[in-house]
VMD Tcl script that draws the C-alpha trace (Angstrom):
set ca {
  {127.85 90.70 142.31}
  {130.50 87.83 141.90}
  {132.04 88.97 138.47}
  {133.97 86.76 136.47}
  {137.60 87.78 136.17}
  {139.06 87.23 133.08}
  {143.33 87.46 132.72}
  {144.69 88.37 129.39}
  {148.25 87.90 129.19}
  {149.64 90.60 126.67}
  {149.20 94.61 127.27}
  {148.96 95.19 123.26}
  {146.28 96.41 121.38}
  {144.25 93.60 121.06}
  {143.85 93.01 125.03}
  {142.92 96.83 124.82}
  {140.30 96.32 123.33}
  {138.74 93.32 124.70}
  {138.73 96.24 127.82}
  {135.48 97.75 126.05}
  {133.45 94.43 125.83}
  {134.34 93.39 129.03}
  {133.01 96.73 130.55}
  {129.55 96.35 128.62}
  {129.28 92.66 130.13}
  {129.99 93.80 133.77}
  {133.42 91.28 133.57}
  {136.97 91.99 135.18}
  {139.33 92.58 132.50}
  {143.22 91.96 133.80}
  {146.02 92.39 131.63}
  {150.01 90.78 132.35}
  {151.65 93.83 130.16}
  {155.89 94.03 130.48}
  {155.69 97.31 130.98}
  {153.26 100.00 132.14}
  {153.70 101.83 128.97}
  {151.86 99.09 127.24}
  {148.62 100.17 125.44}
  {146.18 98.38 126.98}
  {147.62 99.22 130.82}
  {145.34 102.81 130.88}
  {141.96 100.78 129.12}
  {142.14 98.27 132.68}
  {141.12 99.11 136.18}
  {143.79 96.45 137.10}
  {147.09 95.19 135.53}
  {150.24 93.10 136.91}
  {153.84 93.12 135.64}
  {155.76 90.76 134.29}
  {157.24 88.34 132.09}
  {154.84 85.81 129.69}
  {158.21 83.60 130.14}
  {158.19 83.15 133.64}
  {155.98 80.89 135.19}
  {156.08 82.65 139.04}
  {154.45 85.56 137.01}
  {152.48 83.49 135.01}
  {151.47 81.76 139.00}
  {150.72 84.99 140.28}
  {148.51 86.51 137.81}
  {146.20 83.52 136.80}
  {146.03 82.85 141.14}
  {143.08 84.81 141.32}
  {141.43 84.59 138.01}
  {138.45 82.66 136.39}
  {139.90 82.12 133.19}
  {143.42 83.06 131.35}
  {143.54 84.19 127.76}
  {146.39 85.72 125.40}
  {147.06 88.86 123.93}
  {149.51 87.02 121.88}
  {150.51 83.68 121.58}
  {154.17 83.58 122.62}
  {153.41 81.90 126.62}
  {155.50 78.38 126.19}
  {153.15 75.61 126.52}
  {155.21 73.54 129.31}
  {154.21 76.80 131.32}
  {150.21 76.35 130.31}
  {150.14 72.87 130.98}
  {151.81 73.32 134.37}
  {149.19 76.38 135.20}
  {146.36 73.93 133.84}
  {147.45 70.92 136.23}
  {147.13 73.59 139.09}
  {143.71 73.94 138.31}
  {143.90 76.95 136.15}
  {140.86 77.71 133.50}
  {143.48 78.39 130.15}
  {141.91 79.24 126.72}
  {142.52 78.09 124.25}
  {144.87 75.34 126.09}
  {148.80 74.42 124.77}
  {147.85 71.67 122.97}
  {145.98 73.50 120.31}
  {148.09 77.01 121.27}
  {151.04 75.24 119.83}
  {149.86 75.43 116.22}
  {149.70 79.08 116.14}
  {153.30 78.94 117.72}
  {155.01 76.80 115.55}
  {154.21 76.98 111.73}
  {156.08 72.97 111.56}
  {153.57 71.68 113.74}
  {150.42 73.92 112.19}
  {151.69 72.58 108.48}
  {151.54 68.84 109.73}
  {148.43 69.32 111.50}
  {146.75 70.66 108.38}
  {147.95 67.46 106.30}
  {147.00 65.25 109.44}
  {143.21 66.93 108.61}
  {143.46 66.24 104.68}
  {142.71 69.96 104.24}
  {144.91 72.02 101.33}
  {148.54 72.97 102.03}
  {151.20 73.58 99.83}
  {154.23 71.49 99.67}
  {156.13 71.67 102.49}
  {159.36 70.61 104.65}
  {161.30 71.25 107.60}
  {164.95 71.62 106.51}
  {167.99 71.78 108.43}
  {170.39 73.44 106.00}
  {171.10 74.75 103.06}
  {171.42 71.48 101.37}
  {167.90 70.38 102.89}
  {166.35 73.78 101.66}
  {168.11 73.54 97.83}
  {166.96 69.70 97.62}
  {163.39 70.75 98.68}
  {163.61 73.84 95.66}
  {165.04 71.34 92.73}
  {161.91 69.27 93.98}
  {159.36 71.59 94.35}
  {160.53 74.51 91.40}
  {161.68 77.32 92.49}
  {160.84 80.34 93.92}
  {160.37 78.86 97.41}
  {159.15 80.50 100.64}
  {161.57 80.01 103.51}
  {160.09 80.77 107.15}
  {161.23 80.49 110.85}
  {158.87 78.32 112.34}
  {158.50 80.63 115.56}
  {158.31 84.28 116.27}
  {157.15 85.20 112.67}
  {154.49 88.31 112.08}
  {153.54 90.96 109.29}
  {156.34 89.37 107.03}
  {158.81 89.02 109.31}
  {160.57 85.77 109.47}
  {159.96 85.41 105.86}
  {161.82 85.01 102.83}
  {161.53 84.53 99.31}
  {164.36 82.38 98.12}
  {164.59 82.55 94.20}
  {167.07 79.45 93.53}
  {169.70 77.54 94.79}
  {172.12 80.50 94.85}
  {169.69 82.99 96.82}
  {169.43 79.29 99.14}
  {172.92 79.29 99.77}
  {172.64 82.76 100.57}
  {170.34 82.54 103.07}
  {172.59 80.16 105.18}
  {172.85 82.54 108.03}
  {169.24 81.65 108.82}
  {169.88 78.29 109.71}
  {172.54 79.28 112.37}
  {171.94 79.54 116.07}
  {172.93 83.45 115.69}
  {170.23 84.06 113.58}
  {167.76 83.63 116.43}
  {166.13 80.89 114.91}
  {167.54 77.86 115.80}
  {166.71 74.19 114.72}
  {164.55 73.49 111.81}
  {163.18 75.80 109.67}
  {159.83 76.12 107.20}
  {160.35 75.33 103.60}
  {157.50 76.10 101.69}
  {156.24 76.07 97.79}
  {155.33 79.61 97.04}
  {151.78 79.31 96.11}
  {150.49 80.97 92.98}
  {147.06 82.96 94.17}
  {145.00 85.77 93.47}
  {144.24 87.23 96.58}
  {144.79 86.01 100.31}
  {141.42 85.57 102.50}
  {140.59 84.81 106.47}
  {138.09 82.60 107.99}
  {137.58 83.78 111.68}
  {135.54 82.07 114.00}
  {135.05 81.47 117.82}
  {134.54 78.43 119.51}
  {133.57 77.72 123.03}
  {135.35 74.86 125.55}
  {131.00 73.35 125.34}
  {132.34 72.65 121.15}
  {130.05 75.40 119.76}
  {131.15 77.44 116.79}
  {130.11 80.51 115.33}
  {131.86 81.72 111.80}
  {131.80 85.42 110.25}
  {131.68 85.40 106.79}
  {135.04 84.76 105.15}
  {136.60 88.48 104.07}
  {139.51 89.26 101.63}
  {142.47 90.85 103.30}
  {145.22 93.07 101.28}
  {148.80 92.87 102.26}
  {150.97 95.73 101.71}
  {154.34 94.77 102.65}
  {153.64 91.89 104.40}
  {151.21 93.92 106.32}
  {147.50 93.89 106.61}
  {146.40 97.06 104.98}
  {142.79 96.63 104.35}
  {139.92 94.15 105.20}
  {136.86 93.98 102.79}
  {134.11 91.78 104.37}
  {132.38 89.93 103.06}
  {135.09 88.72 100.41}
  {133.52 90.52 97.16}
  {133.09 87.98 94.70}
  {133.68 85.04 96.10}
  {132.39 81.61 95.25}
  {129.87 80.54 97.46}
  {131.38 76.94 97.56}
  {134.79 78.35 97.95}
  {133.62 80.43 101.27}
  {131.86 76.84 102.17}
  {134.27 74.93 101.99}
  {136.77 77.85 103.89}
  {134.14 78.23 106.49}
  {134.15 74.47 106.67}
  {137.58 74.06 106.90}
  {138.09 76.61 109.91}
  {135.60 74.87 111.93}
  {137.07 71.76 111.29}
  {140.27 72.77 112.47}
  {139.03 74.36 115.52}
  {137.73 71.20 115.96}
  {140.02 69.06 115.43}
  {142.84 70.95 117.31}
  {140.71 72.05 120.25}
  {140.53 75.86 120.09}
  {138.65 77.81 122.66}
  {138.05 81.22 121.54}
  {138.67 83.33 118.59}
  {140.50 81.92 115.60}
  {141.49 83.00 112.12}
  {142.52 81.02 109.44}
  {144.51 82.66 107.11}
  {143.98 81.37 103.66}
  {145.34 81.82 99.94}
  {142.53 81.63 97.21}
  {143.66 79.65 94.40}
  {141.03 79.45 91.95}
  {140.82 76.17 89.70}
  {143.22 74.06 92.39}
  {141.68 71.75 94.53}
  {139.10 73.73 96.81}
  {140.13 77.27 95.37}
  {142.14 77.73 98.45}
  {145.26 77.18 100.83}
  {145.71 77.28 104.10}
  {148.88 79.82 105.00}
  {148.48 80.72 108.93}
  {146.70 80.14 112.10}
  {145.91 82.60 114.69}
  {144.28 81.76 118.07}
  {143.03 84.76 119.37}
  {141.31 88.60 118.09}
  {143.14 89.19 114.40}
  {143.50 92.29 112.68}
  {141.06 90.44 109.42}
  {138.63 90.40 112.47}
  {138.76 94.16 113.45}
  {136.01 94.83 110.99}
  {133.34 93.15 113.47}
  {133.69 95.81 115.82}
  {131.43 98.01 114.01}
  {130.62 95.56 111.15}
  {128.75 93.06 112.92}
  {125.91 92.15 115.14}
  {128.79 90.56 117.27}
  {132.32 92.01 117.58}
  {135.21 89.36 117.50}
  {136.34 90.86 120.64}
  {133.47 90.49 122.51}
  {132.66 86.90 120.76}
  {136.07 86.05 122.03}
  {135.18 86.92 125.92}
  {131.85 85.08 125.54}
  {133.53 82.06 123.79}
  {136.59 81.46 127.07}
  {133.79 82.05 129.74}
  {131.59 79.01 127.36}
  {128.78 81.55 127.25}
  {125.98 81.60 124.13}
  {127.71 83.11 121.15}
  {126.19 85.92 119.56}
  {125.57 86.39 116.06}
  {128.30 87.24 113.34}
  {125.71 88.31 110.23}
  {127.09 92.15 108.42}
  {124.67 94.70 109.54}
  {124.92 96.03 106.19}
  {125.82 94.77 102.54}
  {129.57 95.52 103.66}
  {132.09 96.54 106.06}
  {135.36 97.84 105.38}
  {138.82 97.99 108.18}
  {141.42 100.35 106.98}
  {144.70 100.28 108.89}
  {146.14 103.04 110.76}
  {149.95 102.82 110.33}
  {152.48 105.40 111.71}
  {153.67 108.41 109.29}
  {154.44 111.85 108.95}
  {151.28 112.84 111.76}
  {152.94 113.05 115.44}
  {149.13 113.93 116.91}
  {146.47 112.05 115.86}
  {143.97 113.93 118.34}
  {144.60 117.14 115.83}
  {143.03 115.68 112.52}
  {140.02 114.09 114.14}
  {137.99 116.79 113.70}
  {138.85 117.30 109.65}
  {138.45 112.81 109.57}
  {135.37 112.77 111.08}
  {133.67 115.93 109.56}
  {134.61 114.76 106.19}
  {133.59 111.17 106.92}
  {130.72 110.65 109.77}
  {130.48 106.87 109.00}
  {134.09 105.98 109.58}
  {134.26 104.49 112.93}
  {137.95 105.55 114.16}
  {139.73 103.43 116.51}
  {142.93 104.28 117.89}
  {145.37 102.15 119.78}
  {147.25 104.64 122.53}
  {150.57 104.04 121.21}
  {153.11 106.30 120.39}
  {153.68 107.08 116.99}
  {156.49 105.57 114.82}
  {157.07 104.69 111.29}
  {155.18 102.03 109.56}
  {154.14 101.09 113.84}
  {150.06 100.12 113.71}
  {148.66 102.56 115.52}
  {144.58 102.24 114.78}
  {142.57 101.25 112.06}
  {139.15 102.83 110.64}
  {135.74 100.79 110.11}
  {133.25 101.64 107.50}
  {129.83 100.32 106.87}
  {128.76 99.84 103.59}
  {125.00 99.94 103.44}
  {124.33 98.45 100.20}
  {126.92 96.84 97.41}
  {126.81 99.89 95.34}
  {128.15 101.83 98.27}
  {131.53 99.95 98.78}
  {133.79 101.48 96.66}
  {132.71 105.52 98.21}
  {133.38 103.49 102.01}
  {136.51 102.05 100.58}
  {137.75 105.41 99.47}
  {136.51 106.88 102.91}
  {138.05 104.51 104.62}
  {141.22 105.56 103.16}
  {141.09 109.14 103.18}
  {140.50 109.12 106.70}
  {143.50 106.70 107.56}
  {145.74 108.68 105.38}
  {144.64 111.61 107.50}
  {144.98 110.08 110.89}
  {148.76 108.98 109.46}
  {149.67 112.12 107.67}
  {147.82 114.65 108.29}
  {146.53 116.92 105.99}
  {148.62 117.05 103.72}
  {150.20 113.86 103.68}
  {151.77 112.21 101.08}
  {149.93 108.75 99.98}
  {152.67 106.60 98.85}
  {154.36 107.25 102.92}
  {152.14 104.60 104.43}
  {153.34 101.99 102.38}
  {157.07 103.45 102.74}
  {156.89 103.72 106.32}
  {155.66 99.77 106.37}
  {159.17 98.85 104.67}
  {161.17 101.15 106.65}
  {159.39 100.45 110.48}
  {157.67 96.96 110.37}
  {154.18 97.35 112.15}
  {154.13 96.50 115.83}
}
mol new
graphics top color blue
foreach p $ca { graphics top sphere $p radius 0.5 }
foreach p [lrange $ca 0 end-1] q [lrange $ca 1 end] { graphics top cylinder $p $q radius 0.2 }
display resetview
């Protein structure tokens, strides 16, 4: 059988577990990891090694492959577009890529649309950034446009002193280099993500829009669907994902990250774009009739997409994050006898402080179950961090202390 061969550049978790899905659809799975230490090297029959910043490796690996995809989406677009006038199948292509690499060109896209964004400019120094506060009010959000994730590359600046402060960010030391993000900081009640999949054929297929709670900077839990929710605020969210993916030409899996903002304009903001599996999605794995990682396989290959409906009144993702627990293997047996609903996941990574290392799933089967599945869902990841008798409050510390890669 002539089996299509799908390349994923990235060896993190989330090519590791597109490896699953790909087995149950008879596909090759091939993964460009750095190293061979990367997670998602053992969950592959085949991987190659080398640099996402080199196009001979980039050559090399998408020579004998049906369609290229991304772990992550850090490839620079020159390279895509050079791979895609060779003849190579890329998804989702540079030209929409680029607005989940550069938060500049994502903010003037989502004007460009007439969709809601907060006030925003790209400043060059400290002057640029103080003007934009005195206009705006301060406190104001101040962001390198590239490179940014779980709160990194983020900073709250409270006035014009903490702006002069930050002047080290605008030099070429600093890593960043040439403009950066100026943004109001929006007043909202909770932040929410619209994930969808869309195939290269223009069809779309939306999961219902969830609420996601940031610890840190860091996704810490998923609740799906978002519990109380207006219905015309998760309309109009849905809506405005699709017309983005639209718009911008994604192929595959995409989650708009989103600020509710009940009483302004739509009752929501648009923060951050994602083009590929997102850890608001990891819920689907177990929480859906279709998995996002799955969806995401069917949606570069422009196959049928399946359905996204809950398969029960709720499904809860718990993150796993690194703590006081060196062997996760030794508390499964207390996580799952104490829990047999929690669907454990587990990321082959080594463990380190605050790193994400797996999350948990739990299916709630009616509404008045969800708050038993939420605490289930985090017993069991305290476990799998901490161990038996870890501390609860260390999760959060080890977030601030370790970052989460």
């Amino acid at each position: 059988m002539d089996r299509p061969v799908i390349g994923v550049v990235g060896g993190g978790q989330l090519a590791r577990m597109m490896a699953p899905p790909a087995t149950e659809l008879g596909l090759d799975l091939r993964v460009l990891a750095t190293s061979a230490d990367e997670c998602a090297v053992a969950a592959v029959h085949r991987f190659e090694l080398g640099d996402h910043r080199d196009l001979d490796a980039l050559r090399r690996f998408a020579a004998d492959v049906d369609v290229l995809t991304f772990d992550h989406e850090h490839v620079p677009t020159e390279h895509l577009r050079t791979l895609i006038a060779e003849g190579v199948a890329v998804h989702p292509g540079p030209d929409a890529l680029v607005h989940a690499q550069d938060k500049l060109v994502m903010r003037a896209a989502v004007d460009r649309l007439g969709l809601p964004n907060p006030a925003w400019a790209a400043v060059d120094d400290v002057d640029a950034l103080v003007a934009f506060g005195e206009t705006t009010g301060w406190p104001v959000i101040l962001k390198t446009p590239r490179g940014g994730y779980d709160g990194k590359g983020v900073r709250v600046i409270e006035d014009a002193d903490a702006a002069r402060a930050a002047a080290d960010w605008f030099s070429d030391s600093s890593g960043a280099g040439g403009p950066l993000l100026a943004e109001q900081k929006v007043p909202f009640s909770r932040e929410l993500s619209a994930l969808l999949a869309r195939t290269p054929s223009g069809a779309i297929a939306s999961w219902p829009v969830v609420e996601s709670i940031q610890v840190a900077g860091v996704c810490d839990e998923v609740i799906a669907p978002a519990p109380g929710l207006d219905p015309a605020v998760a309309a109009a969210a849905t809506d405005a994902a699709q017309r983005l993916a639209a718009e911008l030409g994604v192929t595959g899996v995409l989650a708009v990250e989103l600020f509710e903002t009940p009483g302004v304009g739509p009752g929501f903001a648009v923060n951050e774009l994602a083009m590929r599996p997102h850890n608001s999605g990891h819920w689907t794995m177990d929480g859906s009739v279709t998995g996002q990682f799955e969806q995401h396989l069917r949606a570069v290959l422009d196959l049928p997409l399946g359905a996204t409906d809950v398969v029960g009144a709720a499904a809860v993702m718990k993150n796993v994050l690194g703590g006081a627990n060196p062997d996760l293997f030794a508390v499964y047996p207390q996580v799952m006898a104490d829990a047999p609903a929690v669907k454990v996941h587990t990321y082959g990574k080594g463990v380190r402080p605050g790193r994400k290392i797996g999350h948990v799933n739990v299916v709630a089967p009616t509404a008045a179950d969800l708050p038993a599945v939420r605490e289930a869902a985090e017993e069991a990841a305290r476990t799998l961090a901490d161990g038996p008798t870890g501390d609860r409050d260390s999760r959060a510390d080890a977030v601030t202390a370790g970052g989460a890669r």
